[in-house]
C-alpha positions in Angstrom: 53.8 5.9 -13.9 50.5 7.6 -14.0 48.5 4.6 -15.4 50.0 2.5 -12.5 49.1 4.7 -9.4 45.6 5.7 -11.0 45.2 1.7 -11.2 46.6 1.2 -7.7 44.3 3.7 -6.5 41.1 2.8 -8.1 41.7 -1.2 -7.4 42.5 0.1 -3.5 38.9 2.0 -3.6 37.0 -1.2 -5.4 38.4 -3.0 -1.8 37.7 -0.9 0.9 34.8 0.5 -0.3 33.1 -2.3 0.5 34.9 -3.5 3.3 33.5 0.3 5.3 30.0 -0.3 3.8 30.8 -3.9 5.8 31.1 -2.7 9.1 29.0 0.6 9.2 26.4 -1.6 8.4 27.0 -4.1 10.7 27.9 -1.6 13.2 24.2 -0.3 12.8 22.7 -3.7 13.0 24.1 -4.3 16.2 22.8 -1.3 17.6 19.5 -1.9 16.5 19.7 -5.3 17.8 20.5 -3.3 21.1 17.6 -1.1 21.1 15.3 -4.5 19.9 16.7 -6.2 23.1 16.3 -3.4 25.4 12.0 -4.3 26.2 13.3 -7.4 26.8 15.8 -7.3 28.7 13.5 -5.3 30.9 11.2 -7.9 31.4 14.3 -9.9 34.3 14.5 -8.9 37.1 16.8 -6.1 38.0 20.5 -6.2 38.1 20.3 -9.5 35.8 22.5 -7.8 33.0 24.7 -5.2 35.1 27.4 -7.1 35.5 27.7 -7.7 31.8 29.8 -5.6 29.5 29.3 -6.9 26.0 25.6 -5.8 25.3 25.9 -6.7 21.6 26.5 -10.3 22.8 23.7 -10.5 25.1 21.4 -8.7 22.8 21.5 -11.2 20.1 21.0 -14.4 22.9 17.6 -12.3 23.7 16.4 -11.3 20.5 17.4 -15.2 18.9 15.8 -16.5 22.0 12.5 -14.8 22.1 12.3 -15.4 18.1 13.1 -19.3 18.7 10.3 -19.0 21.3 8.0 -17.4 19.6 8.2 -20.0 16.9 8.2 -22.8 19.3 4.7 -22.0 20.8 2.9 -20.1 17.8 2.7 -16.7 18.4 1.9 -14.3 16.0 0.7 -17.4 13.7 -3.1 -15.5 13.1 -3.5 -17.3 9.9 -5.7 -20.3 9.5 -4.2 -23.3 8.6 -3.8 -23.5 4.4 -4.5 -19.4 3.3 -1.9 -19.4 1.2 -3.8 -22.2 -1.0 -6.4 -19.4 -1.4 -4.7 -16.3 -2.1 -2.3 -18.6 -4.9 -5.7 -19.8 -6.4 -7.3 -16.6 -6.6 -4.3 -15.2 -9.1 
């Protein structure tokens, strides 16, 4: 009876264990994604998101938007065209 509920127990903590490591962590990411959006956001106009109640949701449209847009028109690309050529060949 012992071996059995020590067993239970242990196989119980090997699944939700992970499963809280699951959603502190994504409960953290989703805050930072909140704070990441927050400049942005600030950048409409005012009263654009007050109506909205789901900030995580909006949050991750700004922060996947700007990203898509920065990659679209080439910002933050400061390297010249073939540098990583150079630093592989200097190894």
């Amino acid at each position: 009876m012992f071996n059995f509920l020590k067993n239970a127990i242990f196989r119980g903590l090997v699944v939700l264990i992970p499963v809280v490591i699951l959603y502190v962590t994504i409960r953290e990411l989703l805050q930072l994604m909140v704070a990441l959006a927050t400049p942005i956001a600030d950048l409409f106009p005012v009263g654009t998101f007050d109506h909205q109640k789901e900030t995580e949701i909006i949050a991750a449209l700004l922060v996947a938007g700007t990203a898509l847009f920065a990659r679209h028109t080439g910002v933050g690309e400061t390297q010249p065209p073939g540098w990583e050529n150079g630093w592989k060949t200097g190894l």
